[in-house]
C-alpha positions as YAML, in Angstrom:
chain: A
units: angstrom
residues:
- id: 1
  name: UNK
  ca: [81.54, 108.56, 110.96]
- id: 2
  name: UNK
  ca: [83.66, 110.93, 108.36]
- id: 3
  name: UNK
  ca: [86.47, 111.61, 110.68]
- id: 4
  name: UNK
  ca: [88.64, 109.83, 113.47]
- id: 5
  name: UNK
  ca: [90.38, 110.92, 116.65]
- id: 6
  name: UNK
  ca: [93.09, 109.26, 118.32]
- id: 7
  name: UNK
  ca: [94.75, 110.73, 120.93]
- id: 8
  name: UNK
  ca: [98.86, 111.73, 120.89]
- id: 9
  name: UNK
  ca: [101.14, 112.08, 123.14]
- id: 10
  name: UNK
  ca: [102.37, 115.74, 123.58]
- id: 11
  name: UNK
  ca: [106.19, 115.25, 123.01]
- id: 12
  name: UNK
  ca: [105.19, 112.56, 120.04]
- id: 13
  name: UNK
  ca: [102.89, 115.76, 118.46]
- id: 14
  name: UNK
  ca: [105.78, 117.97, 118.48]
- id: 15
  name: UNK
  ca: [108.05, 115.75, 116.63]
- id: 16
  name: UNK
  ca: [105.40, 114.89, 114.09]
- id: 17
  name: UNK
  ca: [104.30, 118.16, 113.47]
- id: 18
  name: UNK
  ca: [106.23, 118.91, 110.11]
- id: 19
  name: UNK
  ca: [104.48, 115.73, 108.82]
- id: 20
  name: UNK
  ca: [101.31, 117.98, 108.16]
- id: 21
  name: UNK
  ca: [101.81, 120.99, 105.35]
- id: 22
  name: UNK
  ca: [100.37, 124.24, 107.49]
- id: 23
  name: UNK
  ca: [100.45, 125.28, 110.97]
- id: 24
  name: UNK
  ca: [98.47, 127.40, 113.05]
- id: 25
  name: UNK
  ca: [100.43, 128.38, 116.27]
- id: 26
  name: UNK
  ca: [99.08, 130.89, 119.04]
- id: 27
  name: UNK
  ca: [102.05, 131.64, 121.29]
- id: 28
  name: UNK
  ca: [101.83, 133.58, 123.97]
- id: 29
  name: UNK
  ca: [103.98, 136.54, 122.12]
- id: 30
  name: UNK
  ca: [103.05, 135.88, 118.41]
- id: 31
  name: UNK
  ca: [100.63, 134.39, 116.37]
- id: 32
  name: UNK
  ca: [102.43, 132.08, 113.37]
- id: 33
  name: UNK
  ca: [100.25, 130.60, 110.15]
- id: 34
  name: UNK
  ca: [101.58, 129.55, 106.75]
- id: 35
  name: UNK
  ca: [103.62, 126.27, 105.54]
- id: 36
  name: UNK
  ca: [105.26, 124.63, 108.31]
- id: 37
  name: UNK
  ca: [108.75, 124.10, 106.60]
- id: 38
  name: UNK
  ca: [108.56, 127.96, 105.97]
- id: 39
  name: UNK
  ca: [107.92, 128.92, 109.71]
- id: 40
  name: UNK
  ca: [109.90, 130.72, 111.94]
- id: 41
  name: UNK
  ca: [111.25, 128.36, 114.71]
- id: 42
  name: UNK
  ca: [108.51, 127.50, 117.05]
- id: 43
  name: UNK
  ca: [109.04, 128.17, 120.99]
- id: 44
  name: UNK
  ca: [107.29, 125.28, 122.91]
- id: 45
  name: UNK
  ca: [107.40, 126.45, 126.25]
- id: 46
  name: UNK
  ca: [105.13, 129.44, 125.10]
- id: 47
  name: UNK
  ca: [103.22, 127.62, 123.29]
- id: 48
  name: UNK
  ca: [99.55, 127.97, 124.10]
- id: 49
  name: UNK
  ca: [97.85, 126.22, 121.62]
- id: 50
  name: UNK
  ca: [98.90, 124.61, 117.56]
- id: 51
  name: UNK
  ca: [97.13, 123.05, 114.66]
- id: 52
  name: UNK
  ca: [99.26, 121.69, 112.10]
- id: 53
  name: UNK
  ca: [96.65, 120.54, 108.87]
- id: 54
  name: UNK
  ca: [96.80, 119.26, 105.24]
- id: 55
  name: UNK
  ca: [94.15, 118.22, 103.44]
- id: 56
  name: UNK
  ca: [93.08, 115.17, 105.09]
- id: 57
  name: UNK
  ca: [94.34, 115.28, 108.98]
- id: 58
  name: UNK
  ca: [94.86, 117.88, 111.49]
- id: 59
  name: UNK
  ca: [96.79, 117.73, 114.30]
- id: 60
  name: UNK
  ca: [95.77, 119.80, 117.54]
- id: 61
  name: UNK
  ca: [97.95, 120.54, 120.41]
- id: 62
  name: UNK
  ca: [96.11, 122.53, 123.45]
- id: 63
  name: UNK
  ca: [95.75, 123.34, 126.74]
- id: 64
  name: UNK
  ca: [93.32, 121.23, 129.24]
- id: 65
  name: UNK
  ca: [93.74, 121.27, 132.90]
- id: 66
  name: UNK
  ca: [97.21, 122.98, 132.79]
- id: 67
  name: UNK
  ca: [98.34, 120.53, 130.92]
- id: 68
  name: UNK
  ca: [99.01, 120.31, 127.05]
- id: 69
  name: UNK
  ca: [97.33, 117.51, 125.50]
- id: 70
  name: UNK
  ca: [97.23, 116.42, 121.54]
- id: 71
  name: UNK
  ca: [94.69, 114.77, 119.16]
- id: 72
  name: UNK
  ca: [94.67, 113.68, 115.69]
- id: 73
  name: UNK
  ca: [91.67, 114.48, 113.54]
- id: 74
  name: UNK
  ca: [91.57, 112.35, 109.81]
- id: 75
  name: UNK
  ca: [89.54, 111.54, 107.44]
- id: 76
  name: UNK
  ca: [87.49, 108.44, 107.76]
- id: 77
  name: UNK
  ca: [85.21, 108.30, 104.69]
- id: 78
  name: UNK
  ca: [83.42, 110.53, 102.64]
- id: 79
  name: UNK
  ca: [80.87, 110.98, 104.79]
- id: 80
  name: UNK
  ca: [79.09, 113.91, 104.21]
- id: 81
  name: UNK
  ca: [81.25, 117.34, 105.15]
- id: 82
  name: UNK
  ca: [81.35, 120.76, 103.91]
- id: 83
  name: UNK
  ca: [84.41, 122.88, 103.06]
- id: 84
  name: UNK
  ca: [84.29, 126.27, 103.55]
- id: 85
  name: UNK
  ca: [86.89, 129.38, 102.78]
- id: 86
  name: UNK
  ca: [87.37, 132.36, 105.06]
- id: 87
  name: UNK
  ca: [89.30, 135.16, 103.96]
- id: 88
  name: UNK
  ca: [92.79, 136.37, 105.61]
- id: 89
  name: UNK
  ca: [93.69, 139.57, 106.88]
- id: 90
  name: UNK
  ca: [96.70, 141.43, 105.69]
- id: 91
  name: UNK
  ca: [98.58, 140.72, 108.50]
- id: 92
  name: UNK
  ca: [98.41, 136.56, 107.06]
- id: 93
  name: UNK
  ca: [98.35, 137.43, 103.22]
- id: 94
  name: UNK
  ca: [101.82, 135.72, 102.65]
- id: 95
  name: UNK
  ca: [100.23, 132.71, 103.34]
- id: 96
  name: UNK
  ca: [97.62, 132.89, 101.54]
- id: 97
  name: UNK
  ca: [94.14, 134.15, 100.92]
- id: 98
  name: UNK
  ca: [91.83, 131.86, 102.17]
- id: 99
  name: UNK
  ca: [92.05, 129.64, 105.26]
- id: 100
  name: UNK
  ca: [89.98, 126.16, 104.52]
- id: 101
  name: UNK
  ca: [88.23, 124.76, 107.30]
- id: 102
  name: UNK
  ca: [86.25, 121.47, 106.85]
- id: 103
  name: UNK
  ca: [83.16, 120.70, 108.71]
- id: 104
  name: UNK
  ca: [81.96, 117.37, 109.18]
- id: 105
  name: UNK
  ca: [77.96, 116.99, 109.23]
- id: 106
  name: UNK
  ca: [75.81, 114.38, 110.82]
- id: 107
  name: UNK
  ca: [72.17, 114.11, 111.78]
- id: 108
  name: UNK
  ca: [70.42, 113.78, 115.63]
- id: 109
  name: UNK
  ca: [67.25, 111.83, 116.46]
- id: 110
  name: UNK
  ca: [64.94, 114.25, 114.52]
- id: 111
  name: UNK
  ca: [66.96, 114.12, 111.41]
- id: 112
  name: UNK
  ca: [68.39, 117.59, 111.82]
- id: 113
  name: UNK
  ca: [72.03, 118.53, 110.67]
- id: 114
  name: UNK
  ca: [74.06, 119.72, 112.65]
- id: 115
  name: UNK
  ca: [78.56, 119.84, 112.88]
- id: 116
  name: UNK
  ca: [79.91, 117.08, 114.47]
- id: 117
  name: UNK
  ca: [83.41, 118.73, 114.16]
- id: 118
  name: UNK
  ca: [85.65, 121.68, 112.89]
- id: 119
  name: UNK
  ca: [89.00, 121.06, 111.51]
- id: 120
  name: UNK
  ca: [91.62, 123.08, 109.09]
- id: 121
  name: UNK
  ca: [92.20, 121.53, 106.01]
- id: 122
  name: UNK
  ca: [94.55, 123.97, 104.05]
- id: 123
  name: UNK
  ca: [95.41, 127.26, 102.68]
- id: 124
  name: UNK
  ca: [94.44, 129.13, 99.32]
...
């Protein structure tokens, strides 16, 4: 498998999210993205749901069963995967251009490709 997942405690995610070099964070008021050392301060409680990515490892914070939960997504091998780029809208253009997300392939029974799994992987 390209990619492995190992759960995280939610108060251990927190602390180790300015490990990772961007940050996605939906709170319930605002919507942050851009380098995590260059974010505003981020306000746990509202908090609904956070990605904090570099290249090779995302970390996901979310919501399951009213209660928050966190996984860690990295790279495994070089399996096969696909990188694709989708443009920002103005309202994100400080951070960049182009969001990176990284899709990892593999093959069912009949040898058809499908995505195992979606991460983020950086910013352009």
């Amino acid at each position: 498998m390209g990619y492995s997942v190992q759960k995280v405690a939610y108060e251990e995610a927190q602390r180790r999210a300015a490990e990772y070099e961007y940050a996605l964070v939906y709170e319930i008021s605002e919507l942050l993205l851009g380098r995590t050392d260059s974010l505003p301060q981020i306000h746990w409680e509202e908090c609904m749901e956070a990605r904090f990515f570099s290249e090779n490892r995302e970390l996901h914070l979310y919501e399951r069963n009213g209660q928050m939960e966190a996984v860690e997504i990295s790279d495994a091998d070089e399996e096969e995967s696909v990188v694709k780029r989708y443009a920002l809208g103005a309202k994100f253009r400080s951070a960049g251009r182009f969001l990176k997300v990284k899709e990892y392939i593999r093959y069912d029974e009949d040898g058809q490709a499908c995505v195992a799994l979606t991460r983020l992987c950086g910013i352009e």
